[in-house]
Residue, then its C-alpha position, 0 to 999 in steps of 0.5 A: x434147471x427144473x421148471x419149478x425151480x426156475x420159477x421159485x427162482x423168480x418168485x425168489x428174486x421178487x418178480x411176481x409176473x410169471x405165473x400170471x403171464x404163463x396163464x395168458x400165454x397158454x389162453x393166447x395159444x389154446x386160442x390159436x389153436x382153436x382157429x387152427x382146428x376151426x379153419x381145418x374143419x371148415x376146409x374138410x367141410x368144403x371138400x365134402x360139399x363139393x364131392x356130395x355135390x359131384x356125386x348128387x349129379x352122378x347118381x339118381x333116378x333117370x326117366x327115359x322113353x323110346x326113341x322108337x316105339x318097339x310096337x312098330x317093329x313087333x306085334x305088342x312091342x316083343x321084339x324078342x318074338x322077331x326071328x334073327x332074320x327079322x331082326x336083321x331085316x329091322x336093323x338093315x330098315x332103319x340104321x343108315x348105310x354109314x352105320x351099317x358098314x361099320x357093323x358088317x366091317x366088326x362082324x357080319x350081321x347074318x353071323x351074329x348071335x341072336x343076343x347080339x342082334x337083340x342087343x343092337x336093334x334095342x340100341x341102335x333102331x329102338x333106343x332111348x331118349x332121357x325126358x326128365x333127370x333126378x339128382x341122388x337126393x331127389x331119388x331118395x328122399x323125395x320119391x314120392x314126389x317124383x313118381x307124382x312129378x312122372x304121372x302128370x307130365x310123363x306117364x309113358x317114361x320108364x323110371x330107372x335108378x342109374x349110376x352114370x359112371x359105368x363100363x359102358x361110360x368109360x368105354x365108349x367115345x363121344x356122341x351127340x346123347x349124352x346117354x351114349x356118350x362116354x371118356x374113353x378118348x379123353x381118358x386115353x388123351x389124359x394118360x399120354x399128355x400127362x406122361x409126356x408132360x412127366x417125362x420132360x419137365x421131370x428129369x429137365x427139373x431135376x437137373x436144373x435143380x442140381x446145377x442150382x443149388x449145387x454148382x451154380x455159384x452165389x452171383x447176382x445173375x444166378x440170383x436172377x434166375x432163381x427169382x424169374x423161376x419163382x415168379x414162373x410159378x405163379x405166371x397164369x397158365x394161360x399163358x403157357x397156352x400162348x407161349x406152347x401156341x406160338x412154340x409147339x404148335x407153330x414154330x416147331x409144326x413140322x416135329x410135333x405134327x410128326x410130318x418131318x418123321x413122315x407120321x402122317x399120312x397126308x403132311x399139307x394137312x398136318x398141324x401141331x395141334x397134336x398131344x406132343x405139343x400138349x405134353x410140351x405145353x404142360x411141362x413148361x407150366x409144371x417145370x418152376x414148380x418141380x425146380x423150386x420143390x426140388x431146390x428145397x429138397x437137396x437145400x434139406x439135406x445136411x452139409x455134413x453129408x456132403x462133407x464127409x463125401x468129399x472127405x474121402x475123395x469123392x468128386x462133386x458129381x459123385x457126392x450129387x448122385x451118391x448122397x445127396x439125390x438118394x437122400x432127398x428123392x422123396x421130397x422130389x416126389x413130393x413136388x412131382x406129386x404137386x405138379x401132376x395134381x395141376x397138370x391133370x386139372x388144366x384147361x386153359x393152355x390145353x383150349x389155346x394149344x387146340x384141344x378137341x371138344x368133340x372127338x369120337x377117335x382115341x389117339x393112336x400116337x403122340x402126333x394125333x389130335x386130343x381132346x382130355x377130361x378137363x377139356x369133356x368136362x367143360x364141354x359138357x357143362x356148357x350144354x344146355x341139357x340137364x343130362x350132359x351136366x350128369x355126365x360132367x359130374x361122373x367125369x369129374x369123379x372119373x377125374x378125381x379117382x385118375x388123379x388120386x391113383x397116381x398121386x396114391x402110386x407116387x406117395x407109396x414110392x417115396x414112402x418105400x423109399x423113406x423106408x429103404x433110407x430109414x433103414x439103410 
């Protein structure tokens, strides 16, 4: 029966209410629907808040002065002018002997291009100091007030515009400057503590999944299981931190310090303070999440095709691995998603697993020590200086673009495999 002749049904048997209660029921949902969009708005409206916010600090005018004043070395300050043997002979004058090695160790400084050697006397000798930092808005909109802010308190500054995410900032290791200072040895302790931590908690997720919803059977100790995983999910991560602490790091020392494969070179002075045991740390605190979104994925999958699988004789496993894993695997990428997005941003149980907060060697293996962009960044914004909090705020959004690449790579595959299935 029509709508229309539903109601004229009604009218007809004398029940006079519906059409002045369809007319609240529709002002009842236009106003839900309203708060709805206006808690949507509001989010998107946070969101870009805090990335203006990020970027404000990422990009602006900078006021830097000599850290030595190049008038020393040359007549007028062109260095330019300095033959290549008085550019050596000024590097060999002012650099320490520690350093110096470590130029000769890359390349000699007597074979050096002249270019070369222009560029390590203006970083290494002359160098740059940051007096006075400009958030982006400052640079501008108010650049008149900053040029009459630089004439009254640092008329001798160079005022430059810099993006403080740059090549240089993601090639270059820690240091004391925040002007010198880069991600790269946290970029590189990212990428493997998150690729451990995928390659444990993953397929150890999945198959715990499986014996869940497929074989474990429906008793009251199963059922404990299943409501301890989900309270896991919401356990604060710090102590996940302990739990790796008292696990990783000391109870099972000799293995993720590498000294029981004779990975290191000195094994009394090895601890577990390494990226294993971070990989380790994190997969447990991402492993409930992968488990609940996985249960919910294969718990989506109709009973049907299950049947019609053992219908024609197939055994149990087959049904799992033929039917029900290859209809359900993009929704287990999409908790997959979820659980990189937490892992990525963690700090907590990485600083109680013994993060670095200050290293200036990339990681060689599994067994070296860390240090990650969660970790540099909170690091750096606890310092004082305006100019390492400009430094946070571009590893942040080196930060973001790291974690929306791989959430981006694993969108694209389950929406290929969304498609392989659709058309299958």
């Amino acid at each position: 029966m029509s709508a229309a002749k539903s109601r004229a049904a009604t009218d007809a048997r004398g029940d006079g209410s519906f059409l002045p209660n369809l007319g609240k029921r529709q002002a009842y949902g236009r106003r839900w629907a309203a708060a709805f969009a206006a808690a949507t708005i509001a989010a998107v409206l946070v969101l870009g808040a805090l990335v203006a916010s990020i970027v404000n600090d990422a990009f602006g005018l900078v006021a830097m002065e000599y850290t030595v004043d190049p008038a020393t070395l040359a007549p007028g300050g062109d260095i330019e002018k300095l033959s290549d043997a008085e550019l050596v002979a000024a590097l060999e004058g002012n650099l320490k002997s520690r350093r110096l090695r470590a130029l000769g160790n890359e390349k000699p400084l007597a074979e050096r291009e002249r270019a070369d050697l222009l560029a390590l006397v203006e970083d290494e000798v002359i160098g740059w100091e940051v007096v006075e930092t400009f958030s982006l808005a400052e640079s501008l909109l108010g650049r008149a007030k900053v040029d009459a802010f630089m004439a009254a308190e640092h008329p001798e500054a160079k005022l430059v515009f810099r993006s403080w995410v740059n090549a240089r900032f993601l090639g270059s290791s820690q240091s004391a400057t925040a002007i010198d200072a880069g991600v790269r040895s946290a970029l590189i302790g990212t990428l493997m503590t998150i690729l451990i931590t995928l390659a444990t908690a993953f397929p150890i997720g999945i198959a715990a999944a499986i014996w869940l919803e497929e074989y474990a059977k429906d008793n009251r100790w199963n059922r404990f299981i299943r409501v301890n995983i989900y309270n896991l999910a919401g356990v604060p991560s710090i102590i996940y931190g302990m739990l790796g602490l008292a696990i990783f790091v000391r109870a099972l020392e000799p293995i993720t310090s590498g000294a029981a494969f004779g990975a290191v070179a000195d094994p009394t002075g090895a601890n577990g303070r390494t990226i294993l045991s971070a990989g380790l740390t994190l997969a447990l605190l991402v492993l409930p999440v992968i488990i609940i979104n996985a249960q919910e994925a294969f718990r989506a999958v109709p009973r049907t095709l299950r049947e019609s699988g053992y219908a024609v004789g197939a055994t149990k496993w087959q049904v799992v691995w033929h039917h029900v894993l290859p209809a359900s695997f993009d929704r287990v990428l999409t908790g997959a998603i979820v659980a990189v997005s937490r892992a990525i941003g963690e700090t907590a149980p990485l600083v109680v697993v013994g993060a670095s907060t200050f290293l200036t060697q990339d990681p060689t293996s599994v067994f070296s020590k860390f240090t990650t962009l969660p970790i540099q960044i909170y690091q750096w914004t606890a310092r004082p200086q305006e100019d390492f909090h400009n430094i946070a705020a571009a590893a942040i959004l080196v930060l973001l673009v790291l974690m929306l690449s791989l959430n981006a790579f694993a969108i694209i595959l389950r929406n290929r495999l969304r498609a392989k299935k659709r058309f299958a």
